[in-house]
PyMOL Python script that loads the backbone (N, CA, C, O; Angstrom):
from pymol import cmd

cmd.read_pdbstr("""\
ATOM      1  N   UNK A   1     -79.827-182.135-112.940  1.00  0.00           N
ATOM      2  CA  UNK A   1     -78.682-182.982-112.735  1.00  0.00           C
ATOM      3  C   UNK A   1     -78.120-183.462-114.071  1.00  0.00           C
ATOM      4  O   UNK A   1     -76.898-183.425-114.212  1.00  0.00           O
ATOM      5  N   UNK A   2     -78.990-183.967-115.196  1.00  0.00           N
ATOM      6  CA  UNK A   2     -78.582-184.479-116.446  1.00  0.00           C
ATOM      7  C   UNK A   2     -77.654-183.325-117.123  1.00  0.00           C
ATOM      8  O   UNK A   2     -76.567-183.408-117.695  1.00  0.00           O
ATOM      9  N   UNK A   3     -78.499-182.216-116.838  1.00  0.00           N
ATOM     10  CA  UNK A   3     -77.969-181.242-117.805  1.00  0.00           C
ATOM     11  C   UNK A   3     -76.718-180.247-117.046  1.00  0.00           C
ATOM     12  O   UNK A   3     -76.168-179.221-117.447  1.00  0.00           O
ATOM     13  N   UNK A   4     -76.571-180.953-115.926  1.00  0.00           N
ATOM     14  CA  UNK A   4     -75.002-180.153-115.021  1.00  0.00           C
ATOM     15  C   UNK A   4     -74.066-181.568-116.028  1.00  0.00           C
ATOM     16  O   UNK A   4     -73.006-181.415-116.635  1.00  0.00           O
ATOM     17  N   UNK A   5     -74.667-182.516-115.948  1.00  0.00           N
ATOM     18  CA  UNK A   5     -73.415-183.820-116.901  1.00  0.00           C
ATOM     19  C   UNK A   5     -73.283-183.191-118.201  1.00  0.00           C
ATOM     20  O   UNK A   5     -72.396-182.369-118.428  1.00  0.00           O
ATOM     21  N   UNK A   6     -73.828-183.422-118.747  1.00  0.00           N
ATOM     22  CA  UNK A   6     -74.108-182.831-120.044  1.00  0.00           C
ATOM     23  C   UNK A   6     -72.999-181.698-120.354  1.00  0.00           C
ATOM     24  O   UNK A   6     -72.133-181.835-121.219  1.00  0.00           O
ATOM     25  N   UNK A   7     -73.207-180.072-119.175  1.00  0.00           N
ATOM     26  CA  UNK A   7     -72.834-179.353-119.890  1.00  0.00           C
ATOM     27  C   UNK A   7     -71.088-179.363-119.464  1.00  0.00           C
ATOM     28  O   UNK A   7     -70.405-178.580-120.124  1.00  0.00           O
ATOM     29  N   UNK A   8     -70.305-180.271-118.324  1.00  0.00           N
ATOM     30  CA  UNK A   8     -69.316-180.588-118.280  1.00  0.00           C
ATOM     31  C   UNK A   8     -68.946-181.643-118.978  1.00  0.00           C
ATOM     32  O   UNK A   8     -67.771-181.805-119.309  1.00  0.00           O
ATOM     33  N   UNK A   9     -69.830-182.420-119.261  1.00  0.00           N
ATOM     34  CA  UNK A   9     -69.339-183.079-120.513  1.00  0.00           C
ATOM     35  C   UNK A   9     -68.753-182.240-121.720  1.00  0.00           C
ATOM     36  O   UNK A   9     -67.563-182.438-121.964  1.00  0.00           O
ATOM     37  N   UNK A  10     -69.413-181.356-122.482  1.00  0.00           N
ATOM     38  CA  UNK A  10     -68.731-180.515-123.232  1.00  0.00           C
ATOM     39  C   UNK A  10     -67.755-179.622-123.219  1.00  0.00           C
ATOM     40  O   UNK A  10     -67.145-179.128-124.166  1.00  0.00           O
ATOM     41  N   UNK A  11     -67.609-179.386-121.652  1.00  0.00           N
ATOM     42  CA  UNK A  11     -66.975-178.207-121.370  1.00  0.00           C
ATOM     43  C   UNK A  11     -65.361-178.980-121.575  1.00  0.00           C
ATOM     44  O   UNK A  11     -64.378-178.477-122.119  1.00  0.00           O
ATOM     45  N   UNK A  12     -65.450-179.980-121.114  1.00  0.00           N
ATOM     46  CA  UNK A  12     -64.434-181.149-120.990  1.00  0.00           C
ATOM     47  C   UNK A  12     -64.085-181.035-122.408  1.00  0.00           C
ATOM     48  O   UNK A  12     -63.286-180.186-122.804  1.00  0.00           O
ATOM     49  N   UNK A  13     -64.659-181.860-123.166  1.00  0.00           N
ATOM     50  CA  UNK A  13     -64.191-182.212-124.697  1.00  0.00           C
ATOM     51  C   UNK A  13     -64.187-180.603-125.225  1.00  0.00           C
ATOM     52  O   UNK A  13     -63.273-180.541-126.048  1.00  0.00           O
ATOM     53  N   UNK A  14     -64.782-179.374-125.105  1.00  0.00           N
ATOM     54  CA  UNK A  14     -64.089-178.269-125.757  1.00  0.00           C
ATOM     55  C   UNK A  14     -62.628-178.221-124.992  1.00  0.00           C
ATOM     56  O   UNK A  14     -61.725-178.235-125.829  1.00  0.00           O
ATOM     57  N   UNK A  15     -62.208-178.176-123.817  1.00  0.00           N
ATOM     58  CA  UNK A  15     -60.982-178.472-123.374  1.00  0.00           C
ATOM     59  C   UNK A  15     -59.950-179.260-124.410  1.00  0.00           C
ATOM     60  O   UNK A  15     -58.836-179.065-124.895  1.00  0.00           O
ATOM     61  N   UNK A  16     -60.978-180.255-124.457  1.00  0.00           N
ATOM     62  CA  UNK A  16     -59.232-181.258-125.118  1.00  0.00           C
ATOM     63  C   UNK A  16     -59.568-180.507-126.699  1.00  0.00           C
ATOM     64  O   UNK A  16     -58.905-180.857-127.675  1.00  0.00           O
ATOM     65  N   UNK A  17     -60.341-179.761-126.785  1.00  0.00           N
ATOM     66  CA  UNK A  17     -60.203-179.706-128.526  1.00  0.00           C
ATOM     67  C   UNK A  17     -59.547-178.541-128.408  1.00  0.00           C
ATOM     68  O   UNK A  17     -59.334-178.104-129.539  1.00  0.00           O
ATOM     69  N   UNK A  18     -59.047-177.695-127.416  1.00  0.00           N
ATOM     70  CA  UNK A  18     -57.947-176.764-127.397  1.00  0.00           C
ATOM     71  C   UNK A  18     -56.698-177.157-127.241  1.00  0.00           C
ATOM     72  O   UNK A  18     -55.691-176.455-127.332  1.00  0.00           O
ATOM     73  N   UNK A  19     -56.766-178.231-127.015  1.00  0.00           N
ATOM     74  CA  UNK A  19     -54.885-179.127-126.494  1.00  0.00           C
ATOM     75  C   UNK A  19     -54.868-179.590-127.579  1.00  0.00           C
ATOM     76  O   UNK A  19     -53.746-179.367-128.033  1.00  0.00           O
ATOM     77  N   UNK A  20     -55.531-180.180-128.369  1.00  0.00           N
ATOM     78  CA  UNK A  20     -55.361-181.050-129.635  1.00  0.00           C
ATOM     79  C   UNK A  20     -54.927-179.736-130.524  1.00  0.00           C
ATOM     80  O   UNK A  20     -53.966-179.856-131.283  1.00  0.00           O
ATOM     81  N   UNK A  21     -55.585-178.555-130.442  1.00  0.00           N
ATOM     82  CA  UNK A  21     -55.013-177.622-131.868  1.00  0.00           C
ATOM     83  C   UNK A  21     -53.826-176.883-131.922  1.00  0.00           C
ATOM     84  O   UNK A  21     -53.258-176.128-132.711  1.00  0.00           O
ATOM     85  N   UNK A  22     -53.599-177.496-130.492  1.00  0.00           N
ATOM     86  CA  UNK A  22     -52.236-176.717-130.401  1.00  0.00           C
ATOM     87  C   UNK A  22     -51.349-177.880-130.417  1.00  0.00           C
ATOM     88  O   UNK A  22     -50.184-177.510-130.268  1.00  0.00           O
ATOM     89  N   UNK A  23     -51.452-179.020-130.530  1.00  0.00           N
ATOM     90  CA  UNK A  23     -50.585-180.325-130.963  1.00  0.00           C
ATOM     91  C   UNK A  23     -50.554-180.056-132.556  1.00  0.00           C
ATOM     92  O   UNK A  23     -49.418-180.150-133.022  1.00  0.00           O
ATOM     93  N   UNK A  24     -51.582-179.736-133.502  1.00  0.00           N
ATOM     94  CA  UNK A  24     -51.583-179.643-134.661  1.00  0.00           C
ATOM     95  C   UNK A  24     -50.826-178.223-135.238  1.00  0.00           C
ATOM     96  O   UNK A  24     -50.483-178.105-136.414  1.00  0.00           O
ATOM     97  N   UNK A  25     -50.689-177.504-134.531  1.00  0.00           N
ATOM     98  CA  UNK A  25     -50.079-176.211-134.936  1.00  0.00           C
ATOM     99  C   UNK A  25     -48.347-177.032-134.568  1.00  0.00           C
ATOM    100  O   UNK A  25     -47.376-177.037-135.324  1.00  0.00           O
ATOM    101  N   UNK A  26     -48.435-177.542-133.422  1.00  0.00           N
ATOM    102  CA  UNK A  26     -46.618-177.848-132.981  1.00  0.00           C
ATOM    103  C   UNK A  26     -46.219-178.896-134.287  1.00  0.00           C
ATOM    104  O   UNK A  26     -45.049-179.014-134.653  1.00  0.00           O
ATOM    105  N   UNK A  27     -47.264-179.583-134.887  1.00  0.00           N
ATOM    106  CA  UNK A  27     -47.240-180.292-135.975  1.00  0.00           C
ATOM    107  C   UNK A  27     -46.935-180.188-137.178  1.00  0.00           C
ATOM    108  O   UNK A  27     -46.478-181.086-137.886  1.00  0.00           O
ATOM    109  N   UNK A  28     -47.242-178.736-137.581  1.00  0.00           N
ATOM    110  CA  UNK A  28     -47.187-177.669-138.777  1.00  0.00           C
ATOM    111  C   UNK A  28     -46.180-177.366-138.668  1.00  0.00           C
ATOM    112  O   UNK A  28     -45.591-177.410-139.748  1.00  0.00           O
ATOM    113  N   UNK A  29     -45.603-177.054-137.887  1.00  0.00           N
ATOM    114  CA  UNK A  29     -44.892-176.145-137.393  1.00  0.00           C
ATOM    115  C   UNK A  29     -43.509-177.376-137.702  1.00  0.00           C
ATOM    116  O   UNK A  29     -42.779-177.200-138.678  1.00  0.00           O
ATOM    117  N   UNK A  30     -43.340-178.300-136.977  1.00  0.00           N
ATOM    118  CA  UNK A  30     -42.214-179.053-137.365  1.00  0.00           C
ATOM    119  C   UNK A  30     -42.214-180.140-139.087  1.00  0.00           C
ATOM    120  O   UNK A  30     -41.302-180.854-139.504  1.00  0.00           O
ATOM    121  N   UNK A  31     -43.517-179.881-139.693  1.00  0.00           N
ATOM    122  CA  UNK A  31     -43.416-180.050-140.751  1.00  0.00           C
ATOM    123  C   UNK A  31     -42.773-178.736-141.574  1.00  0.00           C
ATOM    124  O   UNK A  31     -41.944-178.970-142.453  1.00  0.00           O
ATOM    125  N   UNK A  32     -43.085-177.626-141.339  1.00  0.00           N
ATOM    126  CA  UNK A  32     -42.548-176.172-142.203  1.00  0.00           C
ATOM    127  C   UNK A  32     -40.692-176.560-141.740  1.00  0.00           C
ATOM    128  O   UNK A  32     -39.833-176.474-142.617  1.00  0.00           O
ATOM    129  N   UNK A  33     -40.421-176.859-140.673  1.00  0.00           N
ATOM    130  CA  UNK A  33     -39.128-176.699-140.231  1.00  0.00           C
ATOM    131  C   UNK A  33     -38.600-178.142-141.284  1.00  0.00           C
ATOM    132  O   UNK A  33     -37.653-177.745-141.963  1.00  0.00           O
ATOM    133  N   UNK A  34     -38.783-179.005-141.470  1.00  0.00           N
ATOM    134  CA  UNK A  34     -38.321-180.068-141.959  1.00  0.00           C
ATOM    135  C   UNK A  34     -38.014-180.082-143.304  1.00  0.00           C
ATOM    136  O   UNK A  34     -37.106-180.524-144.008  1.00  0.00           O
ATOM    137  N   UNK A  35     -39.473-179.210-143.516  1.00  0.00           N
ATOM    138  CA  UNK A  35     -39.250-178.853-145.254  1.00  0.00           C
ATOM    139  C   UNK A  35     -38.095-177.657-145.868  1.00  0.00           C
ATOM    140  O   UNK A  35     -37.489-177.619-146.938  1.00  0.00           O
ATOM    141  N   UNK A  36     -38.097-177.212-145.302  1.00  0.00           N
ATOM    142  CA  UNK A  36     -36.782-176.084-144.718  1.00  0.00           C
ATOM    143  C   UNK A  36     -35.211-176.934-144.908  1.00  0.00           C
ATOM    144  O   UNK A  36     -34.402-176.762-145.820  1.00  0.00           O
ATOM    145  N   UNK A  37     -35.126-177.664-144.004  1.00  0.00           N
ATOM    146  CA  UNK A  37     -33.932-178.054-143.813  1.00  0.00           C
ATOM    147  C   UNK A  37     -33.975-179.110-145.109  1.00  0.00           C
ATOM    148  O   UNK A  37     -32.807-179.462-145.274  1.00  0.00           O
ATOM    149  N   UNK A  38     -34.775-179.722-146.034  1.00  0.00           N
ATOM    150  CA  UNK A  38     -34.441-180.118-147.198  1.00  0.00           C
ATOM    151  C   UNK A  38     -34.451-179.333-148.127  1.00  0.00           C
ATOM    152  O   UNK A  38     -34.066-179.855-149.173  1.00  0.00           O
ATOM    153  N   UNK A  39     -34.806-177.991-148.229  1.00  0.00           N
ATOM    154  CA  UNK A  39     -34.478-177.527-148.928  1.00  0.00           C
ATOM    155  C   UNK A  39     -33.285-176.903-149.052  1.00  0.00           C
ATOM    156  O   UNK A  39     -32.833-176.519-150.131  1.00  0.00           O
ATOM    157  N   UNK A  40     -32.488-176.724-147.487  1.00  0.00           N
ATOM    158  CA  UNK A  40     -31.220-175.947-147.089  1.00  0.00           C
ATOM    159  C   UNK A  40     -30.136-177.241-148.007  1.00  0.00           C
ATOM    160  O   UNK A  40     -29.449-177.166-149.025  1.00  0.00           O
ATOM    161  N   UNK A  41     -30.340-177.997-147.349  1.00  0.00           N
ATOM    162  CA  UNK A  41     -29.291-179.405-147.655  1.00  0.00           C
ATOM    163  C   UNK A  41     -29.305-179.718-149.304  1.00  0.00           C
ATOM    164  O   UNK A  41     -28.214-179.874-149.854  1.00  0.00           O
ATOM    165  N   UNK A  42     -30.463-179.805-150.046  1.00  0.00           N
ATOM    166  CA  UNK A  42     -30.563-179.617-151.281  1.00  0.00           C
ATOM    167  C   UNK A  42     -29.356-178.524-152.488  1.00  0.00           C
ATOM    168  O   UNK A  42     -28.716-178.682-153.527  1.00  0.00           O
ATOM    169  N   UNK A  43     -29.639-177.462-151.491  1.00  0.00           N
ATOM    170  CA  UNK A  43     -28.836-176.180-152.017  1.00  0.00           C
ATOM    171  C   UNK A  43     -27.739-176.306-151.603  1.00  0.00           C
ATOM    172  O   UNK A  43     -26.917-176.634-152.459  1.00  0.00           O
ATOM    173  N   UNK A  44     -27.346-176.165-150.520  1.00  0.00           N
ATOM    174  CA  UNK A  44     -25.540-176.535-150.394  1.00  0.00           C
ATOM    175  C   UNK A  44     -25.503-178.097-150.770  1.00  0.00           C
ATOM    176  O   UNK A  44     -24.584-178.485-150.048  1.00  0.00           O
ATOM    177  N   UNK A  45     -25.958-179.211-151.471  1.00  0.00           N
ATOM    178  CA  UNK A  45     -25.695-180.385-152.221  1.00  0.00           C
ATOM    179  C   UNK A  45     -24.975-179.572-153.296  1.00  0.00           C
ATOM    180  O   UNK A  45     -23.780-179.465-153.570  1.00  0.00           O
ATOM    181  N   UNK A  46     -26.091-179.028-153.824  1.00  0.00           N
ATOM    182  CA  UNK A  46     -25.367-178.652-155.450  1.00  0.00           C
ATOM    183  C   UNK A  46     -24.815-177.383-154.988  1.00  0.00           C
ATOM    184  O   UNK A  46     -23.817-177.713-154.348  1.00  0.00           O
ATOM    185  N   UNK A  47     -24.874-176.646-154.973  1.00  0.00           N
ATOM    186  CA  UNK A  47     -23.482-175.558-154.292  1.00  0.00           C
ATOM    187  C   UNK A  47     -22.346-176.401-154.497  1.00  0.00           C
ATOM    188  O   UNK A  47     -21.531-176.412-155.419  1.00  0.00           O
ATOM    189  N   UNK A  48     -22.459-177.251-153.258  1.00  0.00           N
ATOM    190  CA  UNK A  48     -20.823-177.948-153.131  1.00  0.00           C
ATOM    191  C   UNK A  48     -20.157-178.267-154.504  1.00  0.00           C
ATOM    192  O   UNK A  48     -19.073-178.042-155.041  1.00  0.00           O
ATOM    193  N   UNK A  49     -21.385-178.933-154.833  1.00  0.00           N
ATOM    194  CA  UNK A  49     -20.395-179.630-155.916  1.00  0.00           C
ATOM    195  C   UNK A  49     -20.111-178.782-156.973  1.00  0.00           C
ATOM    196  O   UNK A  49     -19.194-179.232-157.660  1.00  0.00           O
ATOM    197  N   UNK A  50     -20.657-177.471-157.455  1.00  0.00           N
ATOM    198  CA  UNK A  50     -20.290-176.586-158.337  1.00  0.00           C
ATOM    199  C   UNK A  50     -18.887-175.696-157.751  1.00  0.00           C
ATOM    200  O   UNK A  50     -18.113-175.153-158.539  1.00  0.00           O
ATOM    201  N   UNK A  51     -18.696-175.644-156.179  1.00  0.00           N
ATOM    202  CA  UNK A  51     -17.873-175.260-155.654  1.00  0.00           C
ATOM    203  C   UNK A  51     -16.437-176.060-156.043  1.00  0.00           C
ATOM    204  O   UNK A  51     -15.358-175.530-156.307  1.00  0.00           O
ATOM    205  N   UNK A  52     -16.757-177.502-155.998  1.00  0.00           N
ATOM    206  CA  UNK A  52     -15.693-178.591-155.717  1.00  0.00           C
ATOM    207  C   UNK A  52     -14.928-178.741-157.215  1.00  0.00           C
ATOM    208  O   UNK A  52     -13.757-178.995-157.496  1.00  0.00           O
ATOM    209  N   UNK A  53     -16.139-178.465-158.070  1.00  0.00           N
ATOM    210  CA  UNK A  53     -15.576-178.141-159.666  1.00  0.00           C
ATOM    211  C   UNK A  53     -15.039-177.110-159.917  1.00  0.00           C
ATOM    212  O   UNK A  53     -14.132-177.197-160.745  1.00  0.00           O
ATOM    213  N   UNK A  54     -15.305-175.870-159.405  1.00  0.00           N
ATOM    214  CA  UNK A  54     -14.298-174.789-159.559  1.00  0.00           C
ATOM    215  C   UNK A  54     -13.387-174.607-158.981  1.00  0.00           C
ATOM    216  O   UNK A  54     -12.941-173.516-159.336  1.00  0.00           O
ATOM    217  N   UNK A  55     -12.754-175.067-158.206  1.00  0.00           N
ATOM    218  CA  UNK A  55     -11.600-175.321-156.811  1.00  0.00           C
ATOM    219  C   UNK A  55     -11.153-176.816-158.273  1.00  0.00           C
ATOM    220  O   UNK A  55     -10.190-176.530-158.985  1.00  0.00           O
ATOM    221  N   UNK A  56     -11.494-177.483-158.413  1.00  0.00           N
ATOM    222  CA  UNK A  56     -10.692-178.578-159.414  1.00  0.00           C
ATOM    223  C   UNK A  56     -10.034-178.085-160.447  1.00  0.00           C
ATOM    224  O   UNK A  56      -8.902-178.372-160.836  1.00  0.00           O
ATOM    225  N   UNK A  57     -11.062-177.066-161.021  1.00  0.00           N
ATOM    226  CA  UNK A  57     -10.604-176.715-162.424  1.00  0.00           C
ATOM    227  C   UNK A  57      -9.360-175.830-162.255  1.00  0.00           C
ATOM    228  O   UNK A  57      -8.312-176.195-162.788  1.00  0.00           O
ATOM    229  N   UNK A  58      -9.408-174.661-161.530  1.00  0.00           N
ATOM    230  CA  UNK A  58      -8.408-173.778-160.770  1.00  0.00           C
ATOM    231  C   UNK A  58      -7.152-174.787-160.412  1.00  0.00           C
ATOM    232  O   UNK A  58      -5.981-174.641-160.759  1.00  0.00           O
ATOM    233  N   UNK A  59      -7.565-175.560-159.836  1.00  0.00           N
ATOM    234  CA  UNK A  59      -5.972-176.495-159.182  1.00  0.00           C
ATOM    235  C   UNK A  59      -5.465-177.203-160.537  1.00  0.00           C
ATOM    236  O   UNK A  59      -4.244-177.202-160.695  1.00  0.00           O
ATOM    237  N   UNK A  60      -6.178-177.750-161.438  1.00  0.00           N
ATOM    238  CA  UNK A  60      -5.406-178.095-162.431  1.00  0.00           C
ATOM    239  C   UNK A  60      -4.716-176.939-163.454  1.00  0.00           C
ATOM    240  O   UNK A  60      -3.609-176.984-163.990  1.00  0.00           O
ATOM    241  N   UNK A  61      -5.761-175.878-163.540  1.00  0.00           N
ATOM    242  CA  UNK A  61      -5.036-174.957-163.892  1.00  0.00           C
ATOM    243  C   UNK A  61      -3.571-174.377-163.738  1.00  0.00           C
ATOM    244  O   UNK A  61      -2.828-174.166-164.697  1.00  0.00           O
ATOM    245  N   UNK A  62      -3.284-174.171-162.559  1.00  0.00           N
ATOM    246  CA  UNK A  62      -1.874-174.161-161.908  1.00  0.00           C
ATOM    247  C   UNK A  62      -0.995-175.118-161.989  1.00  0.00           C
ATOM    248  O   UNK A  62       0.096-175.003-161.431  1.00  0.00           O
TER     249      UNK A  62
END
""", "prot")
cmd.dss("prot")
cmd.show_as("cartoon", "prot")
cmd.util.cbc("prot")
cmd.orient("prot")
């Protein structure tokens, strides 16, 4: 009887330690995406503004 508790006891907690690694992967996963989109926004930052200077220089030109 102890050891029918016992071994659903574990069977249980290996359960949640499969739900938990897949919370940590969905975790990774929206950290890689986040780091991403600062790096996107970073690059069209300065883009733009090298854009906004050559579109200036051109219009005064004319």
């Amino acid at each position: 009887m102890l050891v029918n508790f016992i071994r659903t006891a574990v069977a249980h907690k290996a359960a949640q330690f499969n739900v938990d690694k897949r919370a940590v992967t969905a975790i990774e996963y929206a950290l890689i995406a986040a780091l991403i989109a600062v790096v996107i926004i970073a690059a069209v930052t300065s883009l733009g503004k090298g854009v906004s200077n050559t579109f200036n220089s051109v219009a005064s030109e004319l």
